[in-house]
MIDOSE-1310 file (N, C-alpha, C; in nm, 2 decimals, decimal comma, always signed):
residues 101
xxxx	+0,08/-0,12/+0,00/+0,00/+0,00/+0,00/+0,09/+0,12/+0,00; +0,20/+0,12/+0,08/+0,27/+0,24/+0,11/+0,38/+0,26/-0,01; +0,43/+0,16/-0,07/+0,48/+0,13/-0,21/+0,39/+0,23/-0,31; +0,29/+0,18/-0,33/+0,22/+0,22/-0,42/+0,19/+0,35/-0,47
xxxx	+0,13/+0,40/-0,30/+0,17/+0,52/-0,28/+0,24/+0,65/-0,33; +0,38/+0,61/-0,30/+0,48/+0,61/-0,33/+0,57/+0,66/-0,41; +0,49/+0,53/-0,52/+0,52/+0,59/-0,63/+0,45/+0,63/-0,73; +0,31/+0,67/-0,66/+0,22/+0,75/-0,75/+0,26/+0,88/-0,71
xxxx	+0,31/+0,91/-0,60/+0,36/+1,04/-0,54/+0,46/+1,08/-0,64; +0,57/+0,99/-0,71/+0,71/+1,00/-0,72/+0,64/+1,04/-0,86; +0,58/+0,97/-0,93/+0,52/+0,97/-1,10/+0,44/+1,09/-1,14; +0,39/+1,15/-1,00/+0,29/+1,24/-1,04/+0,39/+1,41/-1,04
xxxx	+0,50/+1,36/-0,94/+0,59/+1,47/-0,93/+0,67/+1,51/-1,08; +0,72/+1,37/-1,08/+0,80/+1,37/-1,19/+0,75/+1,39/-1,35; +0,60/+1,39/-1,36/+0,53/+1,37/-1,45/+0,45/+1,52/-1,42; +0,50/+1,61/-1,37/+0,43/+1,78/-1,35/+0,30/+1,74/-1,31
xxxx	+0,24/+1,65/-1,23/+0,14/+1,63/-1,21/+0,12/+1,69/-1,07; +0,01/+1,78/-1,01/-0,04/+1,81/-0,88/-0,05/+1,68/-0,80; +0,01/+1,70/-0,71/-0,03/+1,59/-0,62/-0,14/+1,66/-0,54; -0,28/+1,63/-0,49/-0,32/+1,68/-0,35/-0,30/+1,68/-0,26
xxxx	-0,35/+1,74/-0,13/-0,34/+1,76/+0,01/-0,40/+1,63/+0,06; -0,53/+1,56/+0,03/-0,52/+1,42/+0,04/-0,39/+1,32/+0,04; -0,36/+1,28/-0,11/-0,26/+1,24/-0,11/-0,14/+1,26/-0,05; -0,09/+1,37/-0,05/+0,00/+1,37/+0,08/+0,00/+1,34/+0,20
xxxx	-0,10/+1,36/+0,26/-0,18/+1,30/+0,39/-0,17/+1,18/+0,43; -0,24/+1,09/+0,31/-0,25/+0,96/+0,31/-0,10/+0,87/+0,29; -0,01/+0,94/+0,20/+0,12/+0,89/+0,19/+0,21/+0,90/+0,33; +0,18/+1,04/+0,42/+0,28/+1,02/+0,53/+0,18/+0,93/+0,62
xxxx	+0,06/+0,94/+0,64/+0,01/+0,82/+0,72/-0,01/+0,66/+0,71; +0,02/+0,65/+0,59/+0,04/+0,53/+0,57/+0,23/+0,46/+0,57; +0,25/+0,60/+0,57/+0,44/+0,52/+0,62/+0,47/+0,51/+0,79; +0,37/+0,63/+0,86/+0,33/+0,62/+0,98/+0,36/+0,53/+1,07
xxxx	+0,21/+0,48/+1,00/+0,12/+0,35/+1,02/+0,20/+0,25/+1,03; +0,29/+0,22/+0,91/+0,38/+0,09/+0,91/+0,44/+0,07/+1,06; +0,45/+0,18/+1,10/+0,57/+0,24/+1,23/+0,48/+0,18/+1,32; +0,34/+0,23/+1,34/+0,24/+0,20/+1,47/+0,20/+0,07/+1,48
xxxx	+0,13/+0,04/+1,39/+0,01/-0,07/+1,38/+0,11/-0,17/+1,35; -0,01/-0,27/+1,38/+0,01/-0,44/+1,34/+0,01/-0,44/+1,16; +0,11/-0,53/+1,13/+0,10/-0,54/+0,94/+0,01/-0,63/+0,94; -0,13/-0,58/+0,96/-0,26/-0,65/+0,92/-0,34/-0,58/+0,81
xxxx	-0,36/-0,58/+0,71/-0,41/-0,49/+0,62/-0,55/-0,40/+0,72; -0,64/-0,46/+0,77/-0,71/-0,41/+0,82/-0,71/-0,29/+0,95; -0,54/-0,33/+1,01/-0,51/-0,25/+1,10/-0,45/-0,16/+1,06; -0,43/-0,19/+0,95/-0,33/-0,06/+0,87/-0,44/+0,03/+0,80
xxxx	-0,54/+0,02/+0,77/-0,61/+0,04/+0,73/-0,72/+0,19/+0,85; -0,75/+0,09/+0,91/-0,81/+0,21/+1,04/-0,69/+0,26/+1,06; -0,55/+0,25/+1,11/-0,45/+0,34/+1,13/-0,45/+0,46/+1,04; -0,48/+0,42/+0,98/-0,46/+0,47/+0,82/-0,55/+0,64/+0,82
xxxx	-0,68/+0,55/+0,83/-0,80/+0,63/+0,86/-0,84/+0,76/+0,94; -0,76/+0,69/+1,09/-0,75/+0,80/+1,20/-0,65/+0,86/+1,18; -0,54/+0,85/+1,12/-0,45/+0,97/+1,09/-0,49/+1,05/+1,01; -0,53/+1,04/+0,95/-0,59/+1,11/+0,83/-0,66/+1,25/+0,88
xxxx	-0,79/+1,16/+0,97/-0,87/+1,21/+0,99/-0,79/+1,35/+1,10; -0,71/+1,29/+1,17/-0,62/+1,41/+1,26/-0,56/+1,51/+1,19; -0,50/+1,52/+1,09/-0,43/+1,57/+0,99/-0,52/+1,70/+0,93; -0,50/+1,79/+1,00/-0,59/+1,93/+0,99/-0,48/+2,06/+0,93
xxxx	-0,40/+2,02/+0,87/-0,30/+2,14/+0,81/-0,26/+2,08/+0,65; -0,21/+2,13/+0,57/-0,11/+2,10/+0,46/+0,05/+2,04/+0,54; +0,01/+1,92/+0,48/+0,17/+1,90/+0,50/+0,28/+1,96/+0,38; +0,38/+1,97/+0,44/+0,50/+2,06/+0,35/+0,60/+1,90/+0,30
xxxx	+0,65/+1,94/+0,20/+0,72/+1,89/+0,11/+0,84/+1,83/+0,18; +0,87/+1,91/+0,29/+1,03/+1,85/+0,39/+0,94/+1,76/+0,51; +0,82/+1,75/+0,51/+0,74/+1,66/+0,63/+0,75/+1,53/+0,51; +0,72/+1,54/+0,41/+0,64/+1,45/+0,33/+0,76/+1,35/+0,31
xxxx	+0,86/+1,45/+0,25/+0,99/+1,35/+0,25/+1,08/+1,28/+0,37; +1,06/+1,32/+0,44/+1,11/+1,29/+0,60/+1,04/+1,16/+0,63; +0,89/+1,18/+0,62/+0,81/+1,09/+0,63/+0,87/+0,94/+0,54; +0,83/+1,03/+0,41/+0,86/+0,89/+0,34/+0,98/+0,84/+0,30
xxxx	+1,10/+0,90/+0,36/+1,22/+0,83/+0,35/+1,29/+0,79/+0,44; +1,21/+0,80/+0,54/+1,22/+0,74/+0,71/+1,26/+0,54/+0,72; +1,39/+0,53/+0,71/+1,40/+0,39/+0,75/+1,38/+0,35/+0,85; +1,39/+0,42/+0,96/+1,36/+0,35/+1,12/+1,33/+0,47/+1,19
xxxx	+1,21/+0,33/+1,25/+1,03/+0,37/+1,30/+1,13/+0,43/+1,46; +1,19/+0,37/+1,48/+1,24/+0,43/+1,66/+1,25/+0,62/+1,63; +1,30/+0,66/+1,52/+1,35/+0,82/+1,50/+1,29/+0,82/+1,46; +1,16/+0,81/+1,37/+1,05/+0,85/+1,24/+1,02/+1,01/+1,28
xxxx	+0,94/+0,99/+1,42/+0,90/+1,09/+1,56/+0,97/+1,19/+1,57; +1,08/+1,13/+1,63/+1,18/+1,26/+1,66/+1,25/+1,33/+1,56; +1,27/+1,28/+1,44/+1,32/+1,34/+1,34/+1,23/+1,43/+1,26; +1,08/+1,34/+1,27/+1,01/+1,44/+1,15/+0,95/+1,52/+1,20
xxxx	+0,84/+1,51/+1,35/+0,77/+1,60/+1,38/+0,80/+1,74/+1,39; +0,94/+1,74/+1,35/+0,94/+1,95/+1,35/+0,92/+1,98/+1,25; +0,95/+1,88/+1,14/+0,94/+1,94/+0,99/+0,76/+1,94/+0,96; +0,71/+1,80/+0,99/+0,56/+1,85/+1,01/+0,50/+1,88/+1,12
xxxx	+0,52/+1,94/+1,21/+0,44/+1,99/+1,30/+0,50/+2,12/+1,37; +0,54/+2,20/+1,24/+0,61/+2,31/+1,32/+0,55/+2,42/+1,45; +0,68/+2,46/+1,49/+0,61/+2,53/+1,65/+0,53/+2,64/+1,57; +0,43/+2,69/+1,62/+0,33/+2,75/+1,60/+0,40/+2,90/+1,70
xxxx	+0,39/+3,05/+1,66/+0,44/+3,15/+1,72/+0,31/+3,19/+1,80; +0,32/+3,20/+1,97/+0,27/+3,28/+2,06/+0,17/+3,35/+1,98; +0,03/+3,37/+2,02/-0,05/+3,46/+1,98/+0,00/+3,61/+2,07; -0,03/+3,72/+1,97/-0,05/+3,84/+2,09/-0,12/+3,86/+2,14
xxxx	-0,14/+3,89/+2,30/-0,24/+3,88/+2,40/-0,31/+4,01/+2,32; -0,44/+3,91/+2,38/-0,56/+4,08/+2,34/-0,59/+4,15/+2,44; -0,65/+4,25/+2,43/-0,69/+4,30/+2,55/-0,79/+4,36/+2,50; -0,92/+4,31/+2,56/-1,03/+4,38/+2,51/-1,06/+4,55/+2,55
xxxx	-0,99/+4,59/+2,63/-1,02/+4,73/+2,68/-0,89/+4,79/+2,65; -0,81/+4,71/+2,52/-0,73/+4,82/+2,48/-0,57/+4,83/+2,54; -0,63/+4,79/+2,71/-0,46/+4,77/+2,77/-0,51/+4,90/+2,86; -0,57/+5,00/+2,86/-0,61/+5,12/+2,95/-0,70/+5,12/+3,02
x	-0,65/+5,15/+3,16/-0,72/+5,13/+3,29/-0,77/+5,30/+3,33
């Protein structure tokens, strides 16, 4: 599945083809997956599914490749989550009255 993937990712790049925001999604959770779940097609499958479903941003091109060139599942985590889950900057406090007392 994650093969496949893969290399529709690789063909669609190489061939000027748009990849989606789905597909990208689905390719780093499905190399994830390999990492989490049991290699049971079916568990890979709901793995699959709830990642997905968590996956509420655009992944970037240096998460995607991290992801999918990830040989070992022990670093996958520590290596890639900065590239996909970067730190988010502090909001500025509001102040509804302005800040004047």
């Amino acid at each position: 599945m994650v093969v496949r993937t893969c290399l529709l990712l690789v063909l669609a790049v190489l061939g000027g083809c748009e990849v989606t925001d789905s597909q990208r999604t689905t390719a780093a959770c499905e190399a994830i997956c390999e990492c989490q779940a049991a290699p049971l097609p079916g568990l890979q499958d709901r793995c699959v599914a709830q990642c997905t479903a968590q996956v509420d941003v655009q992944l970037s091109d240096d998460c995607l490749a991290c992801v999918s060139s990830h040989d070992t599942c022990a670093t996958l985590e520590r290596d890639c989550e900065p590239l996909c889950n970067p730190a988010q900057p502090e909001p500025d406090p509001v102040f509804p009255d302005g800040g004047i007392r």
